[in-house]
MARZAKOL-414505 format. One record per residue (C-alpha): residue in one letter; x negated, y negated, z negated. Coordinates in steps of 0.001 Angstrom, whole numbers, padded with zeros to 6 digits, always signed. Layout:
// residues N
AXYZ...
END
This chain:
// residues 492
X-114091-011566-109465X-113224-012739-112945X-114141-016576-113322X-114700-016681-117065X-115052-013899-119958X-112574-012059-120764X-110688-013304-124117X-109871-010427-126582X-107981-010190-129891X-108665-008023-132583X-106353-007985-135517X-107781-007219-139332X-104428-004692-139871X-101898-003714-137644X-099070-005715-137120X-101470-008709-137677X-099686-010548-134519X-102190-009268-131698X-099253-008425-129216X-097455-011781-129867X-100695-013846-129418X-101576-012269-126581X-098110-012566-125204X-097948-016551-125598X-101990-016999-124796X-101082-015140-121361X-098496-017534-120584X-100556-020685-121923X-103130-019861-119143X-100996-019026-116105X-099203-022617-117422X-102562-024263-116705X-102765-022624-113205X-104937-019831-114150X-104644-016125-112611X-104375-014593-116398X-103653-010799-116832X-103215-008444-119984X-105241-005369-120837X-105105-002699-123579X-107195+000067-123426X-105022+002281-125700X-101637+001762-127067X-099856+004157-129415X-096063+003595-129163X-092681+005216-127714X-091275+001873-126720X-092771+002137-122850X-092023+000579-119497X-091717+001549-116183X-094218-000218-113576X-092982-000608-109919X-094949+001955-108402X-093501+004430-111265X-096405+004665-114282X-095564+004141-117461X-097284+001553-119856X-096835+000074-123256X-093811-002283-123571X-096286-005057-125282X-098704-004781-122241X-095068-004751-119483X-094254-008168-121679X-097300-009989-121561X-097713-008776-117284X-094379-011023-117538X-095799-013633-119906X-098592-014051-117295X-096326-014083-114534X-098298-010604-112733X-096783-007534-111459X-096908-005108-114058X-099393-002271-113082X-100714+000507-115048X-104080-000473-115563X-102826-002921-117756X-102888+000126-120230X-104450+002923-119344X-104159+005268-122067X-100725+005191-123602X-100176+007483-126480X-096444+008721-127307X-096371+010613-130704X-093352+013191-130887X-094074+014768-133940X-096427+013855-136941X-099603+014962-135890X-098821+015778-132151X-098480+012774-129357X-097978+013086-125548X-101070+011005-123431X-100175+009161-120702X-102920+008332-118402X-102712+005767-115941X-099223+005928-116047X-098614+009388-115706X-098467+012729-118038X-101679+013930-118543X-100774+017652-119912X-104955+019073-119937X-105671+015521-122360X-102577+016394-124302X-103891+019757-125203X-108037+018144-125413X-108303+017710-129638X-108610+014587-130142X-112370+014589-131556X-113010+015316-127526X-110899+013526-126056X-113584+010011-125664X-116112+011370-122986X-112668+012090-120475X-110602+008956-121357X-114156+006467-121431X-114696+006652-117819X-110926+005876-117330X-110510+003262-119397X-113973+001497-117801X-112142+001858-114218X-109566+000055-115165X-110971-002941-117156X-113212-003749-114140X-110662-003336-111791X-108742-005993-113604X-111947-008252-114428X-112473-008169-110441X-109030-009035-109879X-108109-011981-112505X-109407-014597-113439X-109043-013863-116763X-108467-011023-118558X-106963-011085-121971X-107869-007838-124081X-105628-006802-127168X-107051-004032-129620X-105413-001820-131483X-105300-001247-135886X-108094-002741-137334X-111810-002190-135668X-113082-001950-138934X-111888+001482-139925X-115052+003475-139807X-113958+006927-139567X-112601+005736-135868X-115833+003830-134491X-117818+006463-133053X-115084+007551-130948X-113372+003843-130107X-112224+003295-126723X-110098+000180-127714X-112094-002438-130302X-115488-003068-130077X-116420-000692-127426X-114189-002489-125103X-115293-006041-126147X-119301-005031-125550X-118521-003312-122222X-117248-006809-120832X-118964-009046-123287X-115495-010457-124649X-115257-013592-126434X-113531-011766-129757X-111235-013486-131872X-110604-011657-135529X-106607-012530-136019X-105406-012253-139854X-101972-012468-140872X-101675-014702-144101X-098025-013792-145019X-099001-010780-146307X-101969-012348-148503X-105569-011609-148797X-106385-013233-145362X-109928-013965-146345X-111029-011003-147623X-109348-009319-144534X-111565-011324-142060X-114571-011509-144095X-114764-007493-144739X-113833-006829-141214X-116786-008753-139704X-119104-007115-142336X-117706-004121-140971X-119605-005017-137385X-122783-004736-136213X-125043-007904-135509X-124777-007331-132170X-120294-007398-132059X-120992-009784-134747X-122043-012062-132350X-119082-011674-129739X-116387-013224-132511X-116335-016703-132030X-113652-017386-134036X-110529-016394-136956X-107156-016856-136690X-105184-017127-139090X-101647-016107-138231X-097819-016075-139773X-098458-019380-141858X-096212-020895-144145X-096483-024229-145638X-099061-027508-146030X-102261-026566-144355X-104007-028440-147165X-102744-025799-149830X-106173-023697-147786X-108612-025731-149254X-112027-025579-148412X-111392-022084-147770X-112489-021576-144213X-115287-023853-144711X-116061-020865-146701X-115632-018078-144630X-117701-020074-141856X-120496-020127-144518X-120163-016454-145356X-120337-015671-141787X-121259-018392-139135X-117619-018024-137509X-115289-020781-137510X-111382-020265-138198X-110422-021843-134498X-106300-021519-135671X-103843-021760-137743X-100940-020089-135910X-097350-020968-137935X-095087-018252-139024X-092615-018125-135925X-089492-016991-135083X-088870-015655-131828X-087468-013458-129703X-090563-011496-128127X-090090-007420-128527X-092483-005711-131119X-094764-003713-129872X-093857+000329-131593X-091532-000040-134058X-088157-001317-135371X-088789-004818-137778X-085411-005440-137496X-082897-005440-140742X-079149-006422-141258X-076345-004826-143291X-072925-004458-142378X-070704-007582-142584X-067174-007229-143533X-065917-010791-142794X-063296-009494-139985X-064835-011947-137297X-068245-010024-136615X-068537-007091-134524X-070829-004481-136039X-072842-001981-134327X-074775+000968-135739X-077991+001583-134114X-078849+004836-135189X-082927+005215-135961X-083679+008639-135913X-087478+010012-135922X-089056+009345-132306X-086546+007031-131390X-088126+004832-128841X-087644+001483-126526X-085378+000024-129415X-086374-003320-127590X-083624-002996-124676X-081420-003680-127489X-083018-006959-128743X-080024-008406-126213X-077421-007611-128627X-079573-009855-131660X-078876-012708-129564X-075047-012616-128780X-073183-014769-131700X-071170-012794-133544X-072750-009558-133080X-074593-007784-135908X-076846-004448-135153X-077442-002396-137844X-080492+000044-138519X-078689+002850-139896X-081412+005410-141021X-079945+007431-143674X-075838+009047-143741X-073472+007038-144764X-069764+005831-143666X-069746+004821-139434X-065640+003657-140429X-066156+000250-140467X-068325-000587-137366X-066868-001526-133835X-069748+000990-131701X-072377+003110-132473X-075869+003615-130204X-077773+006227-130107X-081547+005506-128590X-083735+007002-126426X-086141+009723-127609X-089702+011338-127493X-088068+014115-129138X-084633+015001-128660X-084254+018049-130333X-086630+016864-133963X-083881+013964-133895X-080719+016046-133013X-082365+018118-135774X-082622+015428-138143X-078665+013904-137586X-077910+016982-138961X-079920+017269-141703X-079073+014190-142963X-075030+014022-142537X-075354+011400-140084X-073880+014242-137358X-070833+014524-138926X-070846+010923-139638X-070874+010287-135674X-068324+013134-134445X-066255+011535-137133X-066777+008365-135847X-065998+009409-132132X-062843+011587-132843X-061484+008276-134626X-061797+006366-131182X-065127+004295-132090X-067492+003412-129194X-070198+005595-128432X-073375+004525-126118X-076408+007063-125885X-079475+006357-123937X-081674+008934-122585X-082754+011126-125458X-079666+009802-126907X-077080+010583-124531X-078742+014298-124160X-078310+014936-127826X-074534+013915-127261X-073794+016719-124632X-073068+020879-125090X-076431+021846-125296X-080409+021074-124762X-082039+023880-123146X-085905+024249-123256X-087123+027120-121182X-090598+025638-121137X-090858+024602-124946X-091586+021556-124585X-090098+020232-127777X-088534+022333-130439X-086483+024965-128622X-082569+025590-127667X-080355+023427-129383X-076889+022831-129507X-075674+018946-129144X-073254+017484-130600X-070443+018345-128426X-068881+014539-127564X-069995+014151-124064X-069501+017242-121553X-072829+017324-120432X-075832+019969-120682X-079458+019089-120267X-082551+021024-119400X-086312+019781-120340X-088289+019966-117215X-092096+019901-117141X-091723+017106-114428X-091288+013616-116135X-089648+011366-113966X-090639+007565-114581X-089044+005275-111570X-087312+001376-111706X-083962+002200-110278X-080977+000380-108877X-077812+001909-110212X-074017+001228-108869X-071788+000893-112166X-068474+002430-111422X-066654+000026-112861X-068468-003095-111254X-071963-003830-109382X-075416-002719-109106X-077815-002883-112720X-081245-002566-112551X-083064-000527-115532X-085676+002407-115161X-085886+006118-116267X-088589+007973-118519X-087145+011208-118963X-088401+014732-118620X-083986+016493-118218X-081965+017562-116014X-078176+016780-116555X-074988+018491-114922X-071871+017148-116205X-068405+019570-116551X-065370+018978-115658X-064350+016444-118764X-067297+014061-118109X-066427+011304-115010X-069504+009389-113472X-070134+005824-115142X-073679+005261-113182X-074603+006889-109643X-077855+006145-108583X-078427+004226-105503X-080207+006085-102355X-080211+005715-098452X-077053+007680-097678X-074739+005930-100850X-072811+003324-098498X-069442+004976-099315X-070816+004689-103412X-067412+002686-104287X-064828+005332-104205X-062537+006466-107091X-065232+008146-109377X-063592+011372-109163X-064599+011754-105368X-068016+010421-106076X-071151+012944-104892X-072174+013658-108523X-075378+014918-108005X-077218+011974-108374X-075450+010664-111565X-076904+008986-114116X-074233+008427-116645X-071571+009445-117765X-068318+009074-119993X-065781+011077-121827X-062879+008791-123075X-064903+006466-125806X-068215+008222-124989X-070743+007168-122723X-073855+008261-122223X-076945+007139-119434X-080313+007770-118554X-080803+004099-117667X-083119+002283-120063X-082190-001454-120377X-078977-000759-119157X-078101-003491-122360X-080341-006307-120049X-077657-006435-117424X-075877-009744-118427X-072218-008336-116534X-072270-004803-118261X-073363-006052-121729X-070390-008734-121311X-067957-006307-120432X-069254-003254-122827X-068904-005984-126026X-065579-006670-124533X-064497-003496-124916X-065077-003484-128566X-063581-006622-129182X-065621-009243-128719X-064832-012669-127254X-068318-014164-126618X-070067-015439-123481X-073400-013616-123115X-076073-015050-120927X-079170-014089-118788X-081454-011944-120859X-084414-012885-118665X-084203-016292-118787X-083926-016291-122342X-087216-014441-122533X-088956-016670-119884X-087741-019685-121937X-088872-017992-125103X-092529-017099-123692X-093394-020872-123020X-092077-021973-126585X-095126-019396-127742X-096721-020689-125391X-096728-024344-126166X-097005-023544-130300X-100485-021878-129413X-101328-024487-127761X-100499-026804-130276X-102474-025246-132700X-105881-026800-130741X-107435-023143-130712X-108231-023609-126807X-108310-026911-126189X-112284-026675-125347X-111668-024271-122841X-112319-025077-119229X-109511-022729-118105X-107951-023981-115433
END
């Protein structure tokens, strides 16, 4: 049974820092000996995880597992929300497709996901320690409130000790946190115990007797002032990062093409690390001649964003690209949209389709969604760990040779010439300078990202991925600390 209250943080916007804090604040309590886990109730966002038993979950909540140093398991997130077009979004519910809450409007959708939601929270409460709780948006938006199963409802069902996080980069902090508490009732009113003010630049001082203020206005004390840090921690559902090609002849650019319901962009946050490497966002068509490799992404929706390459130009951009001998990598989505054709007998996106024709491949959308952690054998050297989240079936042709076989009881004999391999349980494959996987984080393994980069011409030394982010988690870690905001807490 939990030995304190559960700690939650609310944010007065999204993308006010309420994955990041909860990330480091995880880790500051398992440093201080303290059995610390993450919960979110819901999470919108196509960047998702794999658990060990085979659920999915929320990348932000699969981080912060890590930060606390648990097993990732899906009642970490319960409800997981995976939009694949603009007003249409696939529900996962503990960490599986839930297809009869898919088609439930949303307006009915509380009284079903409530009682699931609850289950999970006190499993987790009577597990831990402590339980750190991140919402979601803002819990001021009032049009939500009546059917909220991730602010406020969550906080008075296990009588949370709140904390209201601003961020002050973008300006108007005060206003932010006053209107949002204004926007509670006394009785969540008096579960905050305390603002945040996060992403700070600058001389403390320059605040003035501003949060003496705000404590006036409301009773709550600002507990932090959390600096404006960089780091390496994934965001939580979208793409944040920007760069522009570099034509100095010494870095090796790579086009990361973002296409509409791209997802897990974070298992390439690797490449932002290596010196010398510089991934590009490419959004919109223009010229793929001057970079070293191109990478297509996973996808919720494989044929809206083969759909959309076209549209655009970027299509021709990438068959141009290929034909000229440039690297391709897709993953997932990705690699299906690079193959003959997408077949999808049981519409479950937007019909036939025919790919792009780089990678001899075909694909088939299947109602069943696999999600599983695998071991793969790379043809071309070890075993790489990564995980699938994919509802296709793929059956290469005669021009595609298997680059990853997936591992299984009878594979002992897995390390012959790849044209002699048992194919049917292949997981990637390539076509001269094509390749193209269903294994997410494939980018994580330190051997295969050396030797891919290599193959493009770089002359760098990459380095454990993990360790990096283990290393990374304690320098949030120790910042929060710094800051004093829990330094009256008997944690531990």
């Amino acid at each position: 049974m939990s030995k304190y209250r559960p700690i939650m943080i609310m944010g007065c916007t999204s993308d006010a820092g309420k994955s990041f804090l909860s990330a480091g604040i995880c880790r500051l309590f398992s440093n201080r000996g303290v059995r610390v886990t993450p919960f979110k109730a819901q999470n919108m966002s196509n960047n998702a995880a794999v658990t060990p038993d085979g659920g999915e979950i929320g990348r932000a909540q699969y981080l912060q597992a890590l930060a606390a140093r648990v097993t990732p398991q899906v009642s970490m997130n319960p409800v997981l929300l995976k939009p694949s077009s603009d007003t249409f979004s696939q529900v996962i519910v503990n960490g599986k497709y839930d297809p009869e809450i898919t088609k439930t409007v949303w307006m009915e959708r509380m009284p079903k996901l409530w009682p699931i939601v609850c289950n999970a929270l006190h499993s987790l409460i009577h597990e831990y320690d402590l339980v750190i709780i991140e919402g979601a948006g803002s819990p001021a938006e009032i049009n939500l409130r009546q059917r909220d199963i991730v602010n406020m409802s969550v906080a008075l069902e296990c009588q949370a000790d709140v904390y209201l996080v601003s961020d002050i980069d973008r300006g108007g902090s005060f206003a932010h946190l006053l209107g949002t508490f204004m926007c509670f009732s006394p009785k969540e009113q008096t579960l905050v115990k305390g603002f945040v003010l996060n992403k700070f630049r600058g001389d403390p001082k320059l605040l003035g007797d501003a949060m003496e203020w705000l404590e006036k206005q409301t009773g709550v004390p600002t507990v932090a002032i959390v600096p404006m840090l960089p780091h390496r921690l994934a965001e939580e559902d979208a793409l944040h990062h920007h760069s522009s090609l570099k034509k100095d002849g010494k870095t090796i650019n790579i086009a990361l093409i973002a296409y509409p319901y791209a997802s897990n962009f974070d298992e390439f946050d690797p490449l932002l690390d290596e010196k010398g490497i510089n991934l590009v966002p490419v959004r919109e068509r223009e010229s793929l001649d001057d970079y070293d490799a191109i990478i297509l992404p996973g996808s919720k929706n494989t044929a809206a964003s083969l759909h959309y390459l076209r549209h655009s130009g970027l299509a021709a951009e990438i068959t141009q690209a290929a034909r000229r001998g440039k690297m391709i990598l897709g993953i997932c989505g990705g690699m299906q949209l690079l193959g003959q054709e997408l077949r999808d007998p049981h519409n479950l996106e937007d019909g036939d389709m025919t790919g792009l024709g780089l990678l001899d491949v075909s694909t088939e959308l299947l109602p069943h969604k696999i999600t599983q952690q695998c071991t793969v054998q790379w043809v071309n050297g070890g075993k790489l760990q990564g995980y699938e989240i994919h509802h296709g079936h793929t059956i290469a042709g005669n021009h595609a040779k298997v680059h990853l076989l997936g591992l299984s009881n009878n594979s002992a004999n897995i390390m012959k010439k790849a044209e002699k391999l048992d194919t049917s349980n292949a997981l990637g494959w390539q076509q001269a300078n094509v390749i193209g996987v269903y294994l997410h984080d494939l980018l994580k393994n330190t051997a295969y990202r050396q030797t891919w980069l290599q193959s493009i011409g770089w002359q760098g030394q990459s380095v454990d991925w993990e360790a990096i982010m283990d290393a990374e988690l304690d320098h949030v870690a120790a910042q929060i600390e710094a800051t004093g905001w829990f330094k009256d807490k008997n944690l531990g």
